[in-house]
Structure formats: structure tokens, C-alpha cells
MIZA-188555 format. One record per residue (C-alpha): residue number from 1; residue in one letter; x, y, z. Coordinates in nm, 4 decimals, m for minus. Example, Ala and Ser with C-alpha at 12.3 -4.5 7.8 and 13.67 -1.06 7.14 Angstrom:
residues 2
atom num: 1 residu: A x: 1.2300 y: m0.4500 z: 0.7800 .
atom num: 2 residu: S x: 1.3670 y: m0.1060 z: 0.7140 .
end
This chain:
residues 160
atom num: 1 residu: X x: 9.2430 y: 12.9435 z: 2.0925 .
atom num: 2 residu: X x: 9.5200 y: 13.1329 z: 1.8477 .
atom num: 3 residu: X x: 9.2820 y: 13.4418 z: 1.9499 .
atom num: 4 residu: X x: 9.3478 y: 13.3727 z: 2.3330 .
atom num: 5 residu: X x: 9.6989 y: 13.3178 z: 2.2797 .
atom num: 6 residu: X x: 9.7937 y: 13.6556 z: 2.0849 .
atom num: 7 residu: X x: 9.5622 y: 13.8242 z: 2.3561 .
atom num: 8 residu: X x: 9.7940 y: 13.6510 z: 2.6692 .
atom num: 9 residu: X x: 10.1172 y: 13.7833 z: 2.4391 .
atom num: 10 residu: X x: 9.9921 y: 14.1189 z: 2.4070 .
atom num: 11 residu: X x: 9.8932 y: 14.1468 z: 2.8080 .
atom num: 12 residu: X x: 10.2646 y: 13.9983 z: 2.8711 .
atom num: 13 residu: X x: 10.4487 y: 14.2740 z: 2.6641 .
atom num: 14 residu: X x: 10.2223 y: 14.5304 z: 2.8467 .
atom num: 15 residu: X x: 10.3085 y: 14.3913 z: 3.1704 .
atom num: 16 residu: X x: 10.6551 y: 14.3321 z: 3.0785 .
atom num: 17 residu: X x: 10.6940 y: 14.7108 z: 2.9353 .
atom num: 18 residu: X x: 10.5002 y: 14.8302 z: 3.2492 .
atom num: 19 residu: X x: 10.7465 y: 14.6464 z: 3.5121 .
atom num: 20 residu: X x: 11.0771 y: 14.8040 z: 3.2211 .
atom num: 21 residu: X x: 10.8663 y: 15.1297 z: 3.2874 .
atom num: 22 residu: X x: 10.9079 y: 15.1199 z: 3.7208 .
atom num: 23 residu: X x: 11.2864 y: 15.0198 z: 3.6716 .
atom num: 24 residu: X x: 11.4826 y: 15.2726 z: 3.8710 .
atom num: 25 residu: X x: 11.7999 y: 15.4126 z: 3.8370 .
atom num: 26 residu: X x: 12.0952 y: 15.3963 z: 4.1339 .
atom num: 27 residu: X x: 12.2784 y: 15.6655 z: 4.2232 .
atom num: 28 residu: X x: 12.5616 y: 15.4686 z: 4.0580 .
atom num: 29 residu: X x: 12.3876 y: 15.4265 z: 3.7567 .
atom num: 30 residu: X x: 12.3506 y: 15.8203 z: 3.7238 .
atom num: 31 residu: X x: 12.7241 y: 15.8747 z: 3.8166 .
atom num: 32 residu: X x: 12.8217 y: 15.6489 z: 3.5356 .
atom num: 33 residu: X x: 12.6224 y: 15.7984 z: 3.2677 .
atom num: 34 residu: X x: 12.7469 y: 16.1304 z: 3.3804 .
atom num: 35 residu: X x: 13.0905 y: 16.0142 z: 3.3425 .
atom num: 36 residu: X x: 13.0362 y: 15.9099 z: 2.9937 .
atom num: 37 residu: X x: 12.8400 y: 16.1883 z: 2.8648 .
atom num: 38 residu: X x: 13.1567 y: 16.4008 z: 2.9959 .
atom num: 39 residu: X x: 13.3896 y: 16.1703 z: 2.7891 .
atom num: 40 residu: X x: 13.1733 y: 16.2240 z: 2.4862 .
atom num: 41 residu: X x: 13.1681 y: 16.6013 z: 2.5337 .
atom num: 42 residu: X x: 13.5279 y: 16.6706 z: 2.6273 .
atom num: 43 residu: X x: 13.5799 y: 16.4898 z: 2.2989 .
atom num: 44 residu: X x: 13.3351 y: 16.6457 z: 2.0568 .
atom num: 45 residu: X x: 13.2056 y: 16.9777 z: 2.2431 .
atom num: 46 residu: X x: 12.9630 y: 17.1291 z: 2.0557 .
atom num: 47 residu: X x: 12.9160 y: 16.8229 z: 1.8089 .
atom num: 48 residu: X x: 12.8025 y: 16.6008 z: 2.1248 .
atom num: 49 residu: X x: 12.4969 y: 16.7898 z: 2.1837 .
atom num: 50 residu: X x: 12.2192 y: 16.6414 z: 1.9494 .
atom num: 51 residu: X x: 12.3047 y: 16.2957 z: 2.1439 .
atom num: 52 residu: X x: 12.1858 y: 16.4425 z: 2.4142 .
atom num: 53 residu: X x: 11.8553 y: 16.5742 z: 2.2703 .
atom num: 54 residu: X x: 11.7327 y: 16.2098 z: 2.2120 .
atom num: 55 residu: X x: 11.4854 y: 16.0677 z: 2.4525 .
atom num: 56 residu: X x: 11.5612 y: 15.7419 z: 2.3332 .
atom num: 57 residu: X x: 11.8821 y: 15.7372 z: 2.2987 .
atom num: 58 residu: X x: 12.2654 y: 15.6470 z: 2.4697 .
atom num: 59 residu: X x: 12.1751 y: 15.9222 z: 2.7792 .
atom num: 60 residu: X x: 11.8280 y: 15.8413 z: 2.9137 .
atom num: 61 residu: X x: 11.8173 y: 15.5022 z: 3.1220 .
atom num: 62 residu: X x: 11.5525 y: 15.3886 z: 3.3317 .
atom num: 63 residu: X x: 11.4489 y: 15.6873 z: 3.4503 .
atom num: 64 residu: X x: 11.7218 y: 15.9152 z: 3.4459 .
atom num: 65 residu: X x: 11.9254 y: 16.1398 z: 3.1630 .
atom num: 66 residu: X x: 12.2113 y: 16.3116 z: 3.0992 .
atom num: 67 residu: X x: 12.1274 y: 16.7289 z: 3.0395 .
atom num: 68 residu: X x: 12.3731 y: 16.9451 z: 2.9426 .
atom num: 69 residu: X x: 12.4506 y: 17.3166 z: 3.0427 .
atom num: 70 residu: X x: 12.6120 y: 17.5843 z: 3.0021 .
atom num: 71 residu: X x: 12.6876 y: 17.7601 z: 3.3618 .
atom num: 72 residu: X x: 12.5551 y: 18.0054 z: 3.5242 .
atom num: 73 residu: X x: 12.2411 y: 18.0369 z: 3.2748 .
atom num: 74 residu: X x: 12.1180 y: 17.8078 z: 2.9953 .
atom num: 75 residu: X x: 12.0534 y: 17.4140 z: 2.9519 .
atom num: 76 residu: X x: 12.1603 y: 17.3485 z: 2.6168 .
atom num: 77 residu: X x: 12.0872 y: 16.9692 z: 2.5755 .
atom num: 78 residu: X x: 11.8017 y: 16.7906 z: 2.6952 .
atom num: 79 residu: X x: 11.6075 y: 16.4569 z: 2.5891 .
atom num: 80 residu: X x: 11.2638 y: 16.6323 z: 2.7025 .
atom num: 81 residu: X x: 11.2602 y: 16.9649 z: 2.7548 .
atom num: 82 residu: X x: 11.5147 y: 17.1564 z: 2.4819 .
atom num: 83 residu: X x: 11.2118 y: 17.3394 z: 2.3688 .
atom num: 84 residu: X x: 11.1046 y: 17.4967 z: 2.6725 .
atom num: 85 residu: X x: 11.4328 y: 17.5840 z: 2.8285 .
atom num: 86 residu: X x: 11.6753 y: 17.6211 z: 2.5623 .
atom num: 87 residu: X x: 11.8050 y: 18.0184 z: 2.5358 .
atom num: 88 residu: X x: 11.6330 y: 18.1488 z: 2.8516 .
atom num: 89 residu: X x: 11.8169 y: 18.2508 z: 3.1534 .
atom num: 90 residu: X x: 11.7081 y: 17.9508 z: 3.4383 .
atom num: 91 residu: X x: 11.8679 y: 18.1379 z: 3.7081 .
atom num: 92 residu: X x: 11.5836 y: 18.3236 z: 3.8085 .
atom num: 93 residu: X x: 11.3214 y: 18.0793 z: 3.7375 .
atom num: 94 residu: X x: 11.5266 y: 17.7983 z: 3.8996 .
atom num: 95 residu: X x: 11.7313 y: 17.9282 z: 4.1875 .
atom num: 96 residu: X x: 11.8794 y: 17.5482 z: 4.1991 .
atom num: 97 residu: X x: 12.0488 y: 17.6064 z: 3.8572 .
atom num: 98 residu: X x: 12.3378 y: 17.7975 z: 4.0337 .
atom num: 99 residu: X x: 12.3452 y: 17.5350 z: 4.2943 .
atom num: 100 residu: X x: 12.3890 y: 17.2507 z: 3.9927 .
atom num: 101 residu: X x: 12.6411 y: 17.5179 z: 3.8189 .
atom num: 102 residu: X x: 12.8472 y: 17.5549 z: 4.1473 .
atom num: 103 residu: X x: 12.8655 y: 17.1687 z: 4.2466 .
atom num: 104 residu: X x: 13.0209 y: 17.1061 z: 3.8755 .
atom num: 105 residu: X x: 13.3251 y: 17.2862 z: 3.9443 .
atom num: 106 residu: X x: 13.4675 y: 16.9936 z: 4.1729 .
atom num: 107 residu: X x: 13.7369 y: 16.8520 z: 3.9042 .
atom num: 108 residu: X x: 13.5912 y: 16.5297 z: 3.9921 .
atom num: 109 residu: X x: 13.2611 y: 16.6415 z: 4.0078 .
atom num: 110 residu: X x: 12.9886 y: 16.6400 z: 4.2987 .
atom num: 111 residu: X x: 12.6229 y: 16.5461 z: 4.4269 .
atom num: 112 residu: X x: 12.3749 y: 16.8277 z: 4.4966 .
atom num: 113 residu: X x: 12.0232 y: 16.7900 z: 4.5897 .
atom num: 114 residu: X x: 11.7385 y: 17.0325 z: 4.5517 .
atom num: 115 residu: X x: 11.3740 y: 17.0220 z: 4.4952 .
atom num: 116 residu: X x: 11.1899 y: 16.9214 z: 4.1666 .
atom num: 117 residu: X x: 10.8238 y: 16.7715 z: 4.0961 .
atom num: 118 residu: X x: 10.8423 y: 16.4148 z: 3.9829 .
atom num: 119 residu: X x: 10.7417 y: 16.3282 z: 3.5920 .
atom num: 120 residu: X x: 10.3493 y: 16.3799 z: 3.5987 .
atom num: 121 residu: X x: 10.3253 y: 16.5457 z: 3.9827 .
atom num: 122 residu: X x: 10.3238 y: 16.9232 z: 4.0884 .
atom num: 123 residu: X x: 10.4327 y: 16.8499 z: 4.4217 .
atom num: 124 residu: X x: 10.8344 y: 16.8596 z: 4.5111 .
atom num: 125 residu: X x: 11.0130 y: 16.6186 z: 4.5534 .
atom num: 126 residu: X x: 11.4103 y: 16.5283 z: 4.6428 .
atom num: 127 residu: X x: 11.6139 y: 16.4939 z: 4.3246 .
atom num: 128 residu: X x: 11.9883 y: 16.4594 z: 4.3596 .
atom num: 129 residu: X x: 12.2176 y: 16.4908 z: 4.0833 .
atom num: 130 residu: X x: 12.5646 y: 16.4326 z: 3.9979 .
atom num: 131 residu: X x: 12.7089 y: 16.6999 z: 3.7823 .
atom num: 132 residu: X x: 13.0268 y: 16.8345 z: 3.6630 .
atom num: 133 residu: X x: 13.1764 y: 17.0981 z: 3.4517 .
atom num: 134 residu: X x: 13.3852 y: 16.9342 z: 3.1522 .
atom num: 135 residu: X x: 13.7056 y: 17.0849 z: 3.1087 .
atom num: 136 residu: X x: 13.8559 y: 17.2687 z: 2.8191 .
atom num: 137 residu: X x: 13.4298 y: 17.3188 z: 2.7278 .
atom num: 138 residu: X x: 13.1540 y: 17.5431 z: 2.8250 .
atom num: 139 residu: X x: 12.9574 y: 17.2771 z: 2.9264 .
atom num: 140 residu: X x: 12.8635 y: 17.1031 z: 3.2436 .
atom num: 141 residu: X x: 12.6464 y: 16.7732 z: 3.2457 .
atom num: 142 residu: X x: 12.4824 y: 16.6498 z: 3.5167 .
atom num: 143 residu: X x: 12.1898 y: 16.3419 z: 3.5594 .
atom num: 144 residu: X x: 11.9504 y: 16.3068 z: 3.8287 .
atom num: 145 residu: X x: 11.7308 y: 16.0834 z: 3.9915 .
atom num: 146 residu: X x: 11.4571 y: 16.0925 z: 4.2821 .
atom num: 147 residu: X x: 11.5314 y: 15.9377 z: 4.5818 .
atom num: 148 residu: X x: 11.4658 y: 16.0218 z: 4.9983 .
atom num: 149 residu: X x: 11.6968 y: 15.7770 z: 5.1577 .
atom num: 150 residu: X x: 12.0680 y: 15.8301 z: 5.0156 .
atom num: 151 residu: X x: 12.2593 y: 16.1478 z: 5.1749 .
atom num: 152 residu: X x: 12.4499 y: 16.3516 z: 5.0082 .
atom num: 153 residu: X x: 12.7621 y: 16.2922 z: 5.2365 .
atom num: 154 residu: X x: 12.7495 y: 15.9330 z: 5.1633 .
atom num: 155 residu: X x: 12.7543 y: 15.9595 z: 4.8028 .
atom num: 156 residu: X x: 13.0069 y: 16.2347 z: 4.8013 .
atom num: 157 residu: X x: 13.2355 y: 15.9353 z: 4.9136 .
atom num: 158 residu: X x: 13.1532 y: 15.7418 z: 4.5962 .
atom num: 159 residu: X x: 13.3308 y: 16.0057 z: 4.3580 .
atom num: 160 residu: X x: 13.6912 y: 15.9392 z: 4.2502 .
end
């Protein structure tokens, strides 16, 4: 019986993590994070940037993160990819890196959309991010998620 019992535990912490796993971010939830990786930066520049190198830490939720950039050419924070992208020029490579770079420069910030496979697919997809260049840095962060419904118009009305 105590065998049964640790084996029904086991399969509900699966499940449970499985169901954690599928938990999407909103569009508001990405805004927010955005908003307070750019609090942390404006504050501690380059000092904020390990934070953001920590796929388990403050800047990934549900399935979203805050990366961090510095405009026109390099990502210089990331909780998944720093290795692969850090010090190479992404403009060529990823002709939507201008398009995040030129949506930051809205003072408040703005919502661009562009194409991107989804974790574990090679085919594109719709990812919209919010991003925006933090003043008095180098830096621009921006946070994404995958979604077909929400237009870009619409959520441009959600930024203050």
C-alpha cells in the first residue's frame, strides 16, 4: 500500500509539473516583466546583466523571458541562448533584430511581431514582443511570447 501511495505522489507532481509546464504567459504578463527588467537596468546597467542570464530566475515566467540587447547588433543577456548569440552581429542573421531595435525607441516602449520557431519546432511561428530601449543605457530589453490571435494595434493601446 505505502508503495502505491508514493507511486500516486510521484504521478501527481509529474502531472502537476506537466500542467506548471503548459502555463502560458499574457501579453500583460510580458509587458510587466519588461517593465521591471527596465527598472532593474536603468538602475544597475551593466551590473543587471547576470540576472538576466538565469533560466531560473526573476526574468523567465511561464514561458516567456526578459533578453537584453544592445541595438542595432548584439543580445547581451539571455536565460538560454548567451552562448550562441552573445558578440555576433544578429542583424544579418536575424533581419527582425532591427525591427525589435527600432520598436524600443518609443519612450514608452512598443509591440512588434515577427517570425520565430517555437521551443522544440523548426517551423515559424508569430512571436510578439514588447521591447524598449532603457534610457541613460545601451541597452534595450524586450520579452516575447507566441500567440495568433492578439493584434498588434490592440496591444499598442495597452502601453502607458
Amino acid at each position: 500500500m505505502k508503495y502505491v501511495l508514493n507511486v500516486l505522489v510521484i504521478i501527481g507532481l509529474f502531472a502537476g509539473s506537466t500542467v506548471w509546464a503548459q502555463d502560458k504567459a499574457t501579453p500583460k504578463d510580458v509587458y510587466d516583466l519588461v517593465l521591471k527588467a527596465y527598472e532593474v537596468v536603468q538602475s544597475l546597467s551593466d551590473e543587471a546583466l547576470p540576472a538576466f542570464n538565469d533560466p531560473k530566475g526573476e526574468f523567465v515566467y511561464k514561458d516567456t523571458y526578459v533578453f537584453v540587447q544592445q541595438c542595432p547588433k548584439y543580445v547581451v543577456a539571455h536565460p538560454f541562448a548567451l552562448d550562441k548569440l552573445k558578440g555576433k552581429d544578429l542583424r544579418e542573421k536575424f533581419p527582425f533584430q532591427t525591427t525589435l531595435c527600432e520598436g524600443g525607441k518609443n519612450p514608452n516602449g512598443n509591440w512588434v511581431e515577427y517570425q520565430w520557431p517555437k521551443p522544440g519546432s523548426k517551423e515559424l511561428s508569430r512571436k510578439i514582443s514588447f521591447v524598449i530601449q532603457v534610457v541613460d543605457t545601451p541597452y534595450t530589453v524586450a520579452a516575447g511570447i507566441y500567440n495568433e490571435e492578439v493584434s498588434i494595434e490592440e496591444l499598442q493601446k495597452t502601453v502607458k
